[in-house]
Steps between C-alpha positions, in 0.01 A plus 500: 500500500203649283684732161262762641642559846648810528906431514577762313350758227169353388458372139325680318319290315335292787397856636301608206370093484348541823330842443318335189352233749321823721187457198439172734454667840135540659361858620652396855809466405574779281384757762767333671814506221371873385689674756756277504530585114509840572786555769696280273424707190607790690814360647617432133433837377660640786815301389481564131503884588790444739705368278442770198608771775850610484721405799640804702834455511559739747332813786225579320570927423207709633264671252623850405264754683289676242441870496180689324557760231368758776732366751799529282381873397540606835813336559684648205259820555415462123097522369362161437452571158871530456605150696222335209747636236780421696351122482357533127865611370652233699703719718374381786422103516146405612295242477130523317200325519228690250493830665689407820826621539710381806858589530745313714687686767816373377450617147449871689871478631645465210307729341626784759868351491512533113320848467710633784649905443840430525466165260282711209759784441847256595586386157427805304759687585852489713594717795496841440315493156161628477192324305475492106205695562654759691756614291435818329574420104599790234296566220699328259395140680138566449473568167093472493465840603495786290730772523267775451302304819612613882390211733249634763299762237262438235621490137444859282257440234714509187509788315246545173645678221309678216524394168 
């Protein structure tokens, strides 16, 4: 049995020996091997980037569905100027390429669940209790206004006296 019949994985170096002896092969013959070279070159390649893949180890998940700014406007009834700030300020997660902006239906959800009404105002205050904002404060707690200053009317020009 010839060292070169195929048994098992080819060596090598006998396969790079005989690729040095195609310098000896007449114009008839390498229109023949040319093609030959080819599929061969291709099938190894193909291999090469087969193996630098990662295996799926599993079902592969379905590509999230990807929404325009425009459709997302309308969804949330917002301007599309205000879903690019939404993106910009990272409120909202999108993804970007240069000046497209696509934003994935999921990230939309949770958007919505997290800037629900009853979620915004929840952990400001407890049952009963009205907003921080709400509360009507005395005088004394805001001491940047003047006391010769009602809130609602315009300041009296102070009084000149003659010298």
């Amino acid at each position: 049995m010839d060292a070169r019949t195929p048994c098992g994985p080819p060596n090598v170096d006998h396969l790079l020996e005989d690729l040095r002896t195609l310098d000896q092969l007449g114009p008839t013959d390498i229109a023949r091997v040319l093609p030959e070279l080819e599929h061969a070159r291709a099938r190894l390649w193909l291999r090469v980037l087969a193996s630098t893949q990662t295996p799926r180890t599993g079902p592969s998940q379905p590509a999230p569905e990807l929404l325009t700014v425009k459709e997302v406007a309308d969804q949330l009834r917002f301007s599309s100027g205000h879903v690019y700030e939404l993106v910009r300020s990272g409120r909202l997660r999108g993804i970007r390429d240069g000046r497209t902006i696509r934003i994935a239906r999921e990230a939309v959800a949770e958007w919505r669940t997290a800037h629900e009404a009853d979620q915004l105002d929840a952990n400001l205050r407890g049952p009963g209790e009205s907003l921080a904002h709400d509360e009507r404060r005395l005088d004394a707690d805001r001491p940047h206004l003047r006391p010769d200053r009602v809130p609602g009317r315009r300041a009296q020009p102070p009084i000149r006296r003659s010298r």
